[in-house]
C-alpha positions as CSV (number, residue, x, y, z in Angstrom):
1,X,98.5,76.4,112.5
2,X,96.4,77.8,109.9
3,X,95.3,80.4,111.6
4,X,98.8,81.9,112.6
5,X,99.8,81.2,108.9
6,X,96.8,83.1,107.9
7,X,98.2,86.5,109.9
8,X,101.9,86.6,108.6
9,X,101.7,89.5,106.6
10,X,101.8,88.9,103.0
11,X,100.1,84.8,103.6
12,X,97.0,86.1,104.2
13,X,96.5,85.6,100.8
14,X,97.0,81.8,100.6
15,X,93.9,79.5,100.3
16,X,92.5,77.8,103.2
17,X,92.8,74.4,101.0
18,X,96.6,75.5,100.5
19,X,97.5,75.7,104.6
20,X,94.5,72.5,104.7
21,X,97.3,70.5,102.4
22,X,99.9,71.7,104.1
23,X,99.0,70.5,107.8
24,X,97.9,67.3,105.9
25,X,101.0,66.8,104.1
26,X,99.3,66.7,101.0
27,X,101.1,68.7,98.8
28,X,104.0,68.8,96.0
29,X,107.5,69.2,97.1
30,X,108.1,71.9,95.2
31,X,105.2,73.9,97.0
32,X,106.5,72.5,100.1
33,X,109.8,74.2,99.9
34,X,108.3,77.3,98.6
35,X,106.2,77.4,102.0
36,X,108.4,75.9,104.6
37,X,109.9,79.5,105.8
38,X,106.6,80.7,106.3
39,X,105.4,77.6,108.1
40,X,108.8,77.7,110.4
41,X,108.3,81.1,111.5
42,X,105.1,80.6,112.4
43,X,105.9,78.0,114.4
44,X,108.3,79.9,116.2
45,X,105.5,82.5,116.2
46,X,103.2,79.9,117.9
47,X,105.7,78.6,121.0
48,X,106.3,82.4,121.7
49,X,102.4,82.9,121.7
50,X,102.1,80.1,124.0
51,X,105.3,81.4,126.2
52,X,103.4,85.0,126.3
53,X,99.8,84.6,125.0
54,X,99.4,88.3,125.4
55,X,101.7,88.8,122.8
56,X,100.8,90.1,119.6
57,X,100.6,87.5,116.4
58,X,102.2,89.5,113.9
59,X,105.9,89.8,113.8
60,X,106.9,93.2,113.7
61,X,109.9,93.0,111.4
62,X,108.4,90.9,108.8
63,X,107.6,92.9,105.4
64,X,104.8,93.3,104.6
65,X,104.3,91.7,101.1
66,X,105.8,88.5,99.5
67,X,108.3,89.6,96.9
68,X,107.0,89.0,93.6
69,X,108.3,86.1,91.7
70,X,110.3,87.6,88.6
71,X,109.3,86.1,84.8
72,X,111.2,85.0,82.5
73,X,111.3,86.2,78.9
74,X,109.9,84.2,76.5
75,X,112.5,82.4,74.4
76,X,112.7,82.6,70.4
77,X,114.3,80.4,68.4
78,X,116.0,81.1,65.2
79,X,115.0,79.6,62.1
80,X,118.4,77.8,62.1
81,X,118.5,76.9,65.4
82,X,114.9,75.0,64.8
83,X,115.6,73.7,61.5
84,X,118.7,71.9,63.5
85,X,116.1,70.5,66.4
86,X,113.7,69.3,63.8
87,X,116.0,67.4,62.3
88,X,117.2,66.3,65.2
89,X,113.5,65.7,66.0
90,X,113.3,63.0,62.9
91,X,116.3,61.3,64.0
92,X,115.2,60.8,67.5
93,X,111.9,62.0,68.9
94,X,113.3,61.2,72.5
95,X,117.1,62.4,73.1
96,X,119.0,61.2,76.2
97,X,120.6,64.6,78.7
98,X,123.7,64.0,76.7
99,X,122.4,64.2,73.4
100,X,120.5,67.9,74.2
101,X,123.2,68.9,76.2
102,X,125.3,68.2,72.8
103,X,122.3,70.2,70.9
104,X,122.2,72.7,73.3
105,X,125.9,73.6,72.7
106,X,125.8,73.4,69.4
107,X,122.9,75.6,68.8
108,X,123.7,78.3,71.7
109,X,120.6,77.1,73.6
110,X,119.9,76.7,77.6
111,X,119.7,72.7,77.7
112,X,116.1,73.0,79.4
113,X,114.7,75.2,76.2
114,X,116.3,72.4,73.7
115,X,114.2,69.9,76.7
116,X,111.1,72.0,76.4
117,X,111.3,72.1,72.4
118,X,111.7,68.4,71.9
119,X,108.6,68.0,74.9
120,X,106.4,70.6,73.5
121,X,106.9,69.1,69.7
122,X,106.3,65.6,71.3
123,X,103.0,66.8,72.5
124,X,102.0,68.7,69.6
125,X,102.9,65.4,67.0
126,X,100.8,63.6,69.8
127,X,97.7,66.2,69.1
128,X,98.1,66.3,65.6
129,X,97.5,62.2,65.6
130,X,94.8,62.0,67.8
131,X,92.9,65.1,65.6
């Protein structure tokens, strides 16, 4: 299977230990879902092949590069905003969903930035204790 993953235009670019994983099931969800499509169609590419083994490989109509994931900006957060989590912060280090959700709202935040913030600040108090 690795080798029919390995012409699909655009996968050739995926590390032998990545389709290794994949055959072996040893991989993150996440990843998993990321690469079933690719694994489906070359299964489908694979019973055809064995149907007609002196058809070609490579599927015609595929394009020829992945798409390119798109980043996201960088988030700032006003001086307000994080004067409002850190004292949030004081009060509770480890707020439930409902609590940032709350937070969230009330500062005009995504919920998972007001996550990240309290995560990240979590970390950084950790690193700070242990230097």
């Amino acid at each position: 299977m690795g080798r029919i993953l390995g012409t699909l235009p655009g996968l050739h670019l995926l590390a032998q230990d990545t389709i290794s994983n994949l055959e072996n099931g040893n991989m993150t969800i996440k990843r998993m879902h990321k690469l079933m499509p690719h694994y489906v169609k070359a299964l489908v590419m694979e019973e055809s092949r064995r149907e007609r083994p002196d058809a070609p490989l490579e599927d015609p109509n595929a394009p020829s590069v992945l798409p390119k994931r798109a980043w996201r900006r960088r988030n700032s957060i006003e001086p307000s905003a994080k004067q409002k989590l850190k004292e949030k912060f004081k009060e509770n280090p480890s707020p439930t969903y409902e609590e940032i959700t709350r937070l969230a709202s009330e500062i005009n935040l995504d919920c998972k930035v007001v996550r990240n913030w309290f995560a990240n600040e979590r970390q950084h108090r950790k690193h700070l204790c242990n230097h």
